[in-house]
N, C-alpha and C positions, 0 to 999 in steps of 0.2 A: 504493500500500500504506500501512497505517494500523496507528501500535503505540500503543494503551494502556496505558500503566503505571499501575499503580494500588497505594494504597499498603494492606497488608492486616497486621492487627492478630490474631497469634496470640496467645493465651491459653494460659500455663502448665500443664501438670495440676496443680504442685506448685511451691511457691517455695522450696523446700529440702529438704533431707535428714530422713527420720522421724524419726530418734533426735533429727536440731533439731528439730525440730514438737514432738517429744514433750517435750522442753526446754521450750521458749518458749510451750508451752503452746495456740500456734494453727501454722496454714501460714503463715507468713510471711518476708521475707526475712531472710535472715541476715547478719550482716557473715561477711568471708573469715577473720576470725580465727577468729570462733566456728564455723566450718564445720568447718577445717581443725583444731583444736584438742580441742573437745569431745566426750567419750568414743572418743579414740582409742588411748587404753590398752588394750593387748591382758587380757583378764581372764579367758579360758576356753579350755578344748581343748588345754593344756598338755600335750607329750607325757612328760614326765620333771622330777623333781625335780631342781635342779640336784649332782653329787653332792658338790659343795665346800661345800654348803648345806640336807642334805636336810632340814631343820626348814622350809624355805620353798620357798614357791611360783618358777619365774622370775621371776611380777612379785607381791609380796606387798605390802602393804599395813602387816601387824605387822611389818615392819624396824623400823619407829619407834613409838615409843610414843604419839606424838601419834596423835590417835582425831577423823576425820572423818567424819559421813556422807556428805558429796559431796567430795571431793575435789577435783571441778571448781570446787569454789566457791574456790580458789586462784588465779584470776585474774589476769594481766599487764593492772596498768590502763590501759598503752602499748598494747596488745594489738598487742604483738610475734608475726608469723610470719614463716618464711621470706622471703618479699617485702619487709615493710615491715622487717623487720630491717637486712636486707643492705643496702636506700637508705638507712636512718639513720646505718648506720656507716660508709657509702662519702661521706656528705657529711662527716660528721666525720675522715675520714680525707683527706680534700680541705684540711680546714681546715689540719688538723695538719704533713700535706708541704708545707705551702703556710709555716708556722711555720719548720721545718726548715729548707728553701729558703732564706728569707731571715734566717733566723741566718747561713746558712751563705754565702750571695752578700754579703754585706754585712761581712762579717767580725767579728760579733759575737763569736763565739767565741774567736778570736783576740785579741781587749780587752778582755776578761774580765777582773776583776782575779783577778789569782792564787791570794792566798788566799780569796776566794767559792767559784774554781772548785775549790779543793783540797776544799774544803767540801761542794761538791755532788757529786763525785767519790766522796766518801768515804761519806758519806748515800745518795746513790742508787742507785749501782750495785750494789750488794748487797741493794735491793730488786726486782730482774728475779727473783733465787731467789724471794722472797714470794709477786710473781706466780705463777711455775711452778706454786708450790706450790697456790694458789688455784687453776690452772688446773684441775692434778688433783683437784681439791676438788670443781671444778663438775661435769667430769667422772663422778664419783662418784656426787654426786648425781642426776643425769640417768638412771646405770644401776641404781641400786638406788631413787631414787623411785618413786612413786605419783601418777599421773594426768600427765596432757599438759600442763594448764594450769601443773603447777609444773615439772616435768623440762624441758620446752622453753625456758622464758626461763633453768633451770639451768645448760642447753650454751653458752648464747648467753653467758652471764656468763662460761664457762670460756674460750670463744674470745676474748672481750674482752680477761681476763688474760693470756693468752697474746700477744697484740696488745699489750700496756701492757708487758709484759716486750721483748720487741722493740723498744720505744720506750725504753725506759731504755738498751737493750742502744746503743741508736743516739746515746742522752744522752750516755754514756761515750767511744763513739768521736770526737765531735763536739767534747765539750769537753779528751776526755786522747787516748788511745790503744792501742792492743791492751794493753798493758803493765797498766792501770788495771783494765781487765776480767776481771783474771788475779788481781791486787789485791785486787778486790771480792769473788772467788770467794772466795781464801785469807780476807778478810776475814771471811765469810761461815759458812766452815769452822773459824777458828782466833780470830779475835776475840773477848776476853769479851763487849764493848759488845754481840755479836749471837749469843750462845751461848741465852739464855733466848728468844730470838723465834724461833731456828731449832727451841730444843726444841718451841714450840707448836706451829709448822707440820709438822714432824714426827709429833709425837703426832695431827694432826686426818687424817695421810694414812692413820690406821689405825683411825680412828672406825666403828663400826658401823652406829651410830644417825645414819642422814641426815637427817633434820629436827635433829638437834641438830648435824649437821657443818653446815647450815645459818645457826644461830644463831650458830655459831663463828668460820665461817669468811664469812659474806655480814652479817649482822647486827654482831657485834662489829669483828672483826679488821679489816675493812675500813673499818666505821664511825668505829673511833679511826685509824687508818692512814692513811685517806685525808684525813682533816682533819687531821692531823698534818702529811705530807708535802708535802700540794698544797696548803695553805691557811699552815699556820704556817710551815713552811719556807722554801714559795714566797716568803711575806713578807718574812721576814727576809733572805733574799740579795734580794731587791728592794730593800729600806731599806738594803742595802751596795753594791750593784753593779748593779743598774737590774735589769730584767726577762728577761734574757733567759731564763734556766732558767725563770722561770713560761710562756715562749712554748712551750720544748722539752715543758713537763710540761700543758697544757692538754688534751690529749685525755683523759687521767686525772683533771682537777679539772671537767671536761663529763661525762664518764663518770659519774663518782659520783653528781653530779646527780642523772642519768637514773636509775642503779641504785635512789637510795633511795624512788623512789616505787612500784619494785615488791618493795622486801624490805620497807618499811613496809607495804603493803597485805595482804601475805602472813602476816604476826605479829600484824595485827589483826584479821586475819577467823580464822586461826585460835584466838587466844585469844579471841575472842567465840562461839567455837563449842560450851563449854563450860567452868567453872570447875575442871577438872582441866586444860585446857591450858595454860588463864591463869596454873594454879601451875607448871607442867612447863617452861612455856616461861620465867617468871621465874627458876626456880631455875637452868635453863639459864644465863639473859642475864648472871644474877649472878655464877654461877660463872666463866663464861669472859669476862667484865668484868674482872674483878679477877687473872686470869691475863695478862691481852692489856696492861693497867695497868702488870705488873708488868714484862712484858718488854719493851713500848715506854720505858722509862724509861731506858734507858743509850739507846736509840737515840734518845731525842729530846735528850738531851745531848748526844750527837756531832752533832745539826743545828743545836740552840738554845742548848747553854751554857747558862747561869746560869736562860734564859728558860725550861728544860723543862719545870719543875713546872707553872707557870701554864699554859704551852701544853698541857700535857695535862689540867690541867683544865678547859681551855676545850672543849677536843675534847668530852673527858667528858661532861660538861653537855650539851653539845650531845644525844651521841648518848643521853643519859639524855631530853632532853625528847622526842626521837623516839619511843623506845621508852613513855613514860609516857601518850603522846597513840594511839601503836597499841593501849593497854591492859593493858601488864606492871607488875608490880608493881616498883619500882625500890628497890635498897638504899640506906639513907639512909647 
């Protein structure tokens, strides 16, 4: 008896889905992002107006002011989905317990010098609420945005926060103990140094306008925040007490990274969309610049001392030359 195998070459009908074809303009392949991503915003056959809301649709469009013709033109330039999401923050999260672990087998935390650790105790732990609060932010955004391409990396930034809060939650325990957490709460709730940062994140939990909770709360608030905390902070207890809080705090200074190439990409392709966004979206940045300024300034003195002002100008700058290169107009 005799078997032939032979190797036999099917032919596609189709290399992807019509609404891509119709996209991309020919049949061709698609990446999985774009597959999975691209008009999967539900947009028609809506059985009921929501009645908490009945000026709008369940999924409307005019929630925000800002005014796209394609929506999908919001793009994740990571082109984050499900799949590639989940392996990029399960290696980062590899890095991180792996940080923890060896603060924690080594006894780093324990030779801490004291007042670093008092310092970092006192600064950090009362930024797991911030988190939270950005959690619910992202959240928000996700259920009341417009189109896949932005609502989707919007969830992914809320579970991050959520995840970053966790990790300070773990900062706290590592360097004080349940006592400190309790601390940071009341700190949190009764502290003047964090009365003005609690009232902004408060105010953005009841924001209307998503693409401006956006600007708010992923553009600014984070933008000064996270270079405040993970970059000039990190510094400073490093130039007093070696590195170990930069090791506990590094999935949040890799984080941000990552984040700003797709809240940068998102602010430039919208304010290139038209010279009404480009003003909508300035007056935005301005406004809640000069808020997020005001209230980060007792909290970068309780990390930096005498150092705040310049460290938040340095921050500033920073997230000024960001925003000047996505194409907003910047206050002088």
């Amino acid at each position: 008896m005799q078997i032939d195998l032979r190797t036999v070459s099917i032919t596609p009908l189709r290399q992807t889905y019509t609404h891509i074809a119709e996209r991309l303009g020919s049949d061709k392949a698609a990446s999985r992002y774009i597959e999975g991503t691209m008009d999967v915003q539900a947009s028609a056959n809506f059985h009921y107006r929501p009645t908490w809301d009945p000026e709008h649709e369940l999924f409307d469009p005019s929630r925000t002011k800002v005014i796209m013709k394609d929506w999908y033109a919001l793009k994740d330039p990571r082109q984050l989905y499900y799949g590639t999401y989940t392996q990029a923050r399960a290696r980062m999260q590899e890095t991180a317990e792996a940080d923890f672990e060896f603060v924690e087998t080594r006894g780093l935390a324990d030779q801490y010098d004291d007042a670093a650790r008092r310092s970092a105790l006192d600064f950090y732990v009362p930024l797991r609420h911030v988190a939270w609060g950005a959690n619910l932010n992202g959240a928000s955004q996700c259920a009341y945005g417009y189109g896949t391409a932005f609502t989707q990396p919007c969830l992914y930034a809320a579970m991050d926060q959520l995840g970053i809060a966790q990790y300070l939650t773990r900062l706290g325990l590592l360097l004080g103990q349940q006592g400190d957490l309790e601390a940071g709460k009341h700190a949190w709730m009764e502290a003047p140094a964090w009365q003005e940062l609690r009232h902004m994140v408060e105010d953005t939990l009841v924001m209307k306008d998503w693409f401006e909770l956006y600007v708010a709360q992923n553009v600014v608030l984070d933008g000064l925040l996270f270079g405040l905390a993970y970059k000039e902070v990190d510094n400073a207890l490093a130039s007093q007490a070696g590195p170990t809080v930069a090791m506990l705090t590094r999935f949040q200074a890799e984080w941000f990274q990552d984040a700003c190439k797709w809240v940068d990409s998102v602010i430039k392709t919208a304010a290139a969309e038209s010279a009404e966004n480009k003003a909508l979206l300035s007056q935005w940045y301005s406004q809640w610049r000069a808020r997020a300024l005001e209230a980060l300034g007792p909290v970068a003195r309780l990390g930096l001392g005498e150092g705040s002002i310049a460290a938040l100008e340095r921050v500033a700058a920073t997230l000024d030359a960001r925003m000047n290169k996505a194409g907003l107009a910047i206050p002088a």
